[in-house]
N, C-alpha and C positions, 0 to 999 in steps of 0.2 A: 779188536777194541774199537774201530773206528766202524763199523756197523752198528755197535751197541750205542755208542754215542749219536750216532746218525739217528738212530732211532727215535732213542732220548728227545733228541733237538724235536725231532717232527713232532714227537708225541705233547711235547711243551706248546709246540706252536699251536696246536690243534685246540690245546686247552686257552691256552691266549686268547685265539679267535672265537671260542663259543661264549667266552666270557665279557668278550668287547659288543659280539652281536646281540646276548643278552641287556646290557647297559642301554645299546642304541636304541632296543625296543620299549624298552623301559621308559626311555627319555622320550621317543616321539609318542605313547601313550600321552605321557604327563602334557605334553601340548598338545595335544588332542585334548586332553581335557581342558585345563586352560582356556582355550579357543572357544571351547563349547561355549562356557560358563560364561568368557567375557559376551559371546554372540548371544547368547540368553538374556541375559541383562540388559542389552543394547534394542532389541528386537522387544523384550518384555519396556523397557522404555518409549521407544516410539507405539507400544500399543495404546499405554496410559496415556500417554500425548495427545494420540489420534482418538481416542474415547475421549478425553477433556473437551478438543475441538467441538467431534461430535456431539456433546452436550451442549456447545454453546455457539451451533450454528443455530442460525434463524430459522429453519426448516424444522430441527428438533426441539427448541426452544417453542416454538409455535403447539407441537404435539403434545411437549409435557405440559405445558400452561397453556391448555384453549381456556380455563377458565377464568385464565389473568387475560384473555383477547377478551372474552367475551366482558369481562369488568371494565377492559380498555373501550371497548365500544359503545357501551353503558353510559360511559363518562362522555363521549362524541355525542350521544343521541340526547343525553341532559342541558349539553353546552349547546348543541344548536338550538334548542327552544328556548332558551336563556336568550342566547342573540338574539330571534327572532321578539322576543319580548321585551327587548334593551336593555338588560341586563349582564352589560359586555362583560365587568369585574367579574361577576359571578361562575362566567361562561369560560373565561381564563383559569380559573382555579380548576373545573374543569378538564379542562384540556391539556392543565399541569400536567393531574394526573395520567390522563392519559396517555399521554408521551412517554411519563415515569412507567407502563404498564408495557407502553407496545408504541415505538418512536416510529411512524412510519411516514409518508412523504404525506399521503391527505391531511393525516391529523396536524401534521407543521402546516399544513396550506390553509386551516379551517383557521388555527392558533393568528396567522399571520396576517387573513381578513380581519377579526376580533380587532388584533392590534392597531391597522390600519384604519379601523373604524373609530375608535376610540382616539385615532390621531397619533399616535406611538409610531411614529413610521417606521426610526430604527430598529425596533423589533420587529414590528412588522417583515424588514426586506433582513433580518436575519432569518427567520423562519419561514421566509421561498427561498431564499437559499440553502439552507437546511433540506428541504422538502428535493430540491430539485438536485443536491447533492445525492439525497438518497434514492430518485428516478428521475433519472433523464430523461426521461420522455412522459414526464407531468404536464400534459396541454393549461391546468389550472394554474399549476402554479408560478409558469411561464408568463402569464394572462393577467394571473394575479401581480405579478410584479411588474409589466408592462403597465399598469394602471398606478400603482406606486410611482415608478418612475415617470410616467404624465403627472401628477402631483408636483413631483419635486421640476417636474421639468427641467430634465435629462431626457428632453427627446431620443436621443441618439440611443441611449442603453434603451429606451419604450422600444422604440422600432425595432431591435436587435431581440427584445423577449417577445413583440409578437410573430416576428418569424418565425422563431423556434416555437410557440403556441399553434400558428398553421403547419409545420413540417413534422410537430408531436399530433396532433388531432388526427391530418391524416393517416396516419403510421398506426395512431392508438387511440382511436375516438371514446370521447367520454359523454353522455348521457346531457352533464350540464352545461358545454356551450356545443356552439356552431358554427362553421364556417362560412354562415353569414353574418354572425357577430365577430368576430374575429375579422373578416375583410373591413365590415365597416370601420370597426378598432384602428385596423393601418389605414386606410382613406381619412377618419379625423387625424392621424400623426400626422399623414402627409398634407393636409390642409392646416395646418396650426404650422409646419416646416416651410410653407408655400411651395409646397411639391406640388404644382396646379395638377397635370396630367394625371401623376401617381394617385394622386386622390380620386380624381374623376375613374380611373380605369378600377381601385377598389370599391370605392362605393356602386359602380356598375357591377364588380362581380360579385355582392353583396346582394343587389338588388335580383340579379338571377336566381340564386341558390333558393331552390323549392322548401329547406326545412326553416321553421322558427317562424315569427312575425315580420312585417314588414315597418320598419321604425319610419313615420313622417320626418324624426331627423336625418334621414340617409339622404333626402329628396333632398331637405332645404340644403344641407352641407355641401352635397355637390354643385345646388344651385349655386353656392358660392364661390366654386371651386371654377363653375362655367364662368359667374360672371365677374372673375378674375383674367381668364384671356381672352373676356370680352363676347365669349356664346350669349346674347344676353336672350336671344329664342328657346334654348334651351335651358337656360334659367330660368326664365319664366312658367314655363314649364314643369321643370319640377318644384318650382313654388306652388303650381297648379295643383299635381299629383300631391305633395304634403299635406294641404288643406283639406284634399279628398279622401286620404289615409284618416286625418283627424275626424273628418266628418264619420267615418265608418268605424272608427273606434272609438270617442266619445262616452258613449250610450253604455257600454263593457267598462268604461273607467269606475270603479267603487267610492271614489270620494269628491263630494262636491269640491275640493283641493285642487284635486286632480282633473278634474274635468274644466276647473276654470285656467290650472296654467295650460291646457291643450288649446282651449279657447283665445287664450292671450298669445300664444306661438299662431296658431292661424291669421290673426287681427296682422302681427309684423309680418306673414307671406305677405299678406295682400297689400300690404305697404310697400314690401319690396317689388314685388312684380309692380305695383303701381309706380313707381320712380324706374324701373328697367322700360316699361311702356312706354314713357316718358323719351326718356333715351334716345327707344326707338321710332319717335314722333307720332307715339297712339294713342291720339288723347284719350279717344273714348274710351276705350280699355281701359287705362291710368285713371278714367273718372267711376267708374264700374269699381274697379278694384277697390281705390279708397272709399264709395260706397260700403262694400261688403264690410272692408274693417271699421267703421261707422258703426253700422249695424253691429258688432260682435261690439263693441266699446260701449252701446249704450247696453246692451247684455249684461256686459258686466258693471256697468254702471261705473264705469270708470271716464270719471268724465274729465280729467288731464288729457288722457288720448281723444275724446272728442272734440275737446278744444283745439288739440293738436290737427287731427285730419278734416274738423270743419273748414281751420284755415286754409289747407295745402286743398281741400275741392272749390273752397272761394278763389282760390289765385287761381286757380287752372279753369274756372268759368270766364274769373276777367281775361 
């Protein structure tokens, strides 16, 4: 009897365990599935996510709509001929659009000239900042807003955008300035700041730089800058070269306007070096010089300045 029952027992056990391992295979299926389905889900979400994004980065954005670039640019190339015809309202409308099509760092830098022209300055220096939020290293629009902030005169922020307009140029040069306009830029801060030196050493390395024009203002500025710690030889000097700049561009200026204020900045060189001559106890010089601007004053037939420098060549004869 107790064999038979032994038996029993095992043959029960036997049945128990295949019954339990059944169960447990059952149950770790169902969380296998489970798992799948919640990983599926999870995995199918970050894919719609990451296609969302990729829709709506700039890079993709630009592919599906060249044709909204190409209407954004449309709208740039309308607005600058607008500006250039002074038509500033017109040129803003504009360049609404085109921001609305394709917001990029030039088109806030053209938007922000407009404004600035127009005298709007707060907009204006929202939209180099704008421009320069979205490239750091916009040489213009650094350049453009160093000339804003000479406006409101906030030196201190000018000088701080044209460094970073020379530190962006070098790094990523752009077609429409130079870093001989740009030196000069900081050599007028630094002369308007009375940073004698700082001015004299940018407008010399303004005046070295092979590309762009040579501006007769670089000369007289630093002339002033010399004859601030009293160089007044090299003052005179680049009073010299200023005139001699004017004299050789002139003839290239397009508007009788324009060729007579060239004409009237020469007439004050020659006034200035003639009182630094002076200075320097040269008379003849000093009598020379206020000759030539004599001559240019009956030119222009302004004859306030020749009343003016007849008198100062009458006292320097007595």
């Amino acid at each position: 009897m107790k064999k038979i029952k032994t038996t029993r027992n095992v043959k029960v056990k036997k049945v128990v365990t295949k019954g339990s391992t059944c169960k447990n295979i059952i149950w770790s299926w169902t969380i296998y599935v489970y798992w799948f389905i919640i990983l599926f889900f999870i995995a199918a979400t970050f894919y719609i996510i990451g296609r969302g994004h990729e829709f709506l980065s700039p890079t993709n954005r630009g592919a599906l709509t060249e044709e909204t670039l190409n209407q954004a640019q449309d709208y740039v190339d309308m607005a600058k001929e607008k500006i250039i015809a002074g038509d500033i309202d017109t040129a803003i409308i504009d360049l609404n659009a085109a921001i609305d099509s394709n917001a990029n760092a030039n088109v806030y830098t053209i938007r922000g000239e407009a404004y600035m022209q127009m005298g709007d300055y707060q907009n204006a220096l929202n939209d180099f900042n704008s421009a320069i939020e979205v490239d750091g290293m916009n040489a213009v629009a650094f350049y453009d807003r160093a000339l804003l902030n000479s406006r409101l005169e906030n030196f201190e922020a000018a000088m701080n955008d044209i460094n970073n307009a020379l530190a962006a140029q070098s790094m990523k040069p752009v077609d429409v300035l130079s870093m001989r306009d740009l030196y000069a830029k900081r050599g007028q801060l630094n002369l308007w700041m009375k940073n004698w030196q700082g001015a004299i050493a940018d407008y010399t390395n303004s005046l070295a730089r092979a590309e762009g024009s040579v501006s007769a203002d670089v000369y007289a500025e630093r002339a002033e800058a010399y004859t601030a710690v009293g160089e007044y030889e090299n003052a005179i000097n680049d009073y010299t070269s200023a005139v001699r700049v004017i004299s050789e561009q002139i003839q290239a200026t397009p508007t009788q306007e324009g060729r007579e204020s060239q004409s009237s900045n020469a007439m004050s060189y020659f006034e200035k070096s003639a009182a630094l001559n002076l200075q320097l106890g040269k008379y003849d010089l000093a009598r020379s010089d206020l000759e030539s601007a004599f001559a240019i004053a009956s030119a222009l037939n302004d004859t306030e300045s020749m009343n003016r420098i007849q008198n100062l060549i009458n006292g320097l004869n007595n």
